[in-house]
C-alpha positions in Angstrom: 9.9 52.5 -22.2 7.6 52.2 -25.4 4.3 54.0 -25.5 2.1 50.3 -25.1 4.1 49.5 -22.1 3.6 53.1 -20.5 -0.6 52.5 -21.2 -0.1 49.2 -20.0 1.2 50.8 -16.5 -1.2 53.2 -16.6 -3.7 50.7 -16.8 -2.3 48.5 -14.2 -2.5 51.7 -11.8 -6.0 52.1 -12.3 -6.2 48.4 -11.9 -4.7 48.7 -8.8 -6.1 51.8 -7.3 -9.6 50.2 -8.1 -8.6 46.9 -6.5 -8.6 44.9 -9.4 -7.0 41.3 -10.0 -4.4 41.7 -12.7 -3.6 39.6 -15.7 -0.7 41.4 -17.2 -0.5 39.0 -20.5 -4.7 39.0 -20.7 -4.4 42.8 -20.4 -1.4 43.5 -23.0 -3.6 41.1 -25.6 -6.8 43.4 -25.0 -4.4 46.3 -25.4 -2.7 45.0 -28.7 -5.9 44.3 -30.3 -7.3 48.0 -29.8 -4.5 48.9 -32.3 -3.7 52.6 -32.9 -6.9 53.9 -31.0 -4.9 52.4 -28.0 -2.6 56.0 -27.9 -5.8 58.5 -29.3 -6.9 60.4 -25.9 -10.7 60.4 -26.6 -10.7 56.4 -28.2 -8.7 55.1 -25.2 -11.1 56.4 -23.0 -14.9 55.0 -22.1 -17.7 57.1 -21.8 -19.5 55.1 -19.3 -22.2 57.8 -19.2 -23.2 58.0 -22.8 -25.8 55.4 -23.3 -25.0 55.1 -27.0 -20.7 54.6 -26.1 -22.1 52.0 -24.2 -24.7 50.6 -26.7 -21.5 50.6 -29.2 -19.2 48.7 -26.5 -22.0 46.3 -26.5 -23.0 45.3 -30.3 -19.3 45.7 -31.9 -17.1 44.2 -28.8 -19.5 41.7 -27.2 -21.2 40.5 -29.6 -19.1 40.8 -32.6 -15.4 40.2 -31.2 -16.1 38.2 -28.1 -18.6 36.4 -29.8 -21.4 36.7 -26.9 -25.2 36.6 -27.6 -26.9 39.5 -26.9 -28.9 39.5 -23.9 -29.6 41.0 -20.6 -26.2 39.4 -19.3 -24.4 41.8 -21.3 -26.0 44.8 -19.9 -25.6 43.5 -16.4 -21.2 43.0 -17.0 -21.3 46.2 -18.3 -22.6 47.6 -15.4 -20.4 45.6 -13.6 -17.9 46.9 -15.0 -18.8 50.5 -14.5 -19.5 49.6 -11.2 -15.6 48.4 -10.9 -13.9 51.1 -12.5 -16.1 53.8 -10.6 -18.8 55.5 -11.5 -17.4 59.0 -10.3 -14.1 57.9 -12.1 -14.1 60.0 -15.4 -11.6 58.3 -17.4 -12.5 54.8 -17.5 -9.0 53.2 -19.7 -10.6 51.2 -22.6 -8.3 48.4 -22.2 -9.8 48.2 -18.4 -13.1 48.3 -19.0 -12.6 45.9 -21.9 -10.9 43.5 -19.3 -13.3 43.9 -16.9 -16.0 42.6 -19.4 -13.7 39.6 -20.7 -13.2 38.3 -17.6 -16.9 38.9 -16.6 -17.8 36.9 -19.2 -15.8 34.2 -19.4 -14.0 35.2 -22.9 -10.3 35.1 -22.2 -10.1 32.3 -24.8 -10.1 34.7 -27.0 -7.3 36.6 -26.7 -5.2 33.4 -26.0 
């Protein structure tokens, strides 16, 4: 098994666990386009409780890959999103939380 598919099952687990609808090709796409910080321990995670990860997560992925214009609906899928994953849930996969928002928003175009 490569190392993306083993992150890719780790991510479908906490998919899973969390009761989340699964996309397997949406979710290898987010994945691929995180690159190399995909298999760093601290970039592959989400800080959900630093105000500035999430500030970051905002500006640079929402608005500047997905293309989304900044607004209060932002702040409310990232909640969401939180929300989803778990708030007590510590590590919060990137690629997850990242999938949560695309579908949130409506952005899967983008990785198609």
């Amino acid at each position: 098994m490569s190392k993306f598919d083993s992150v890719m099952d780790r991510c479908e687990k906490q998919m899973k666990e969390q009761k989340i609808a699964i996309d397997r090709p949406l979710l290898e796409a987010i994945g691929k386009s995180l690159g190399p910080s995909l298999y760093n321990r601290d970039a592959s995670l989400v800080a959900a409780g630093q105000k500035s990860e999430l500030e970051t997560i905002k500006k640079k992925y929402l608005v500047g890959k997905l293309g989304c214009p900044d607004g209060p609906a932002l702040d409310k899928a990232i909640a969401n999103a939180v929300k989803k994953i778990g708030k007590s849930r510590r590590n919060k996969l990137r690629p997850v939380f990242y999938y949560l928002l695309v579908k949130e928003l409506g952005k899967e175009s983008v990785y198609s």
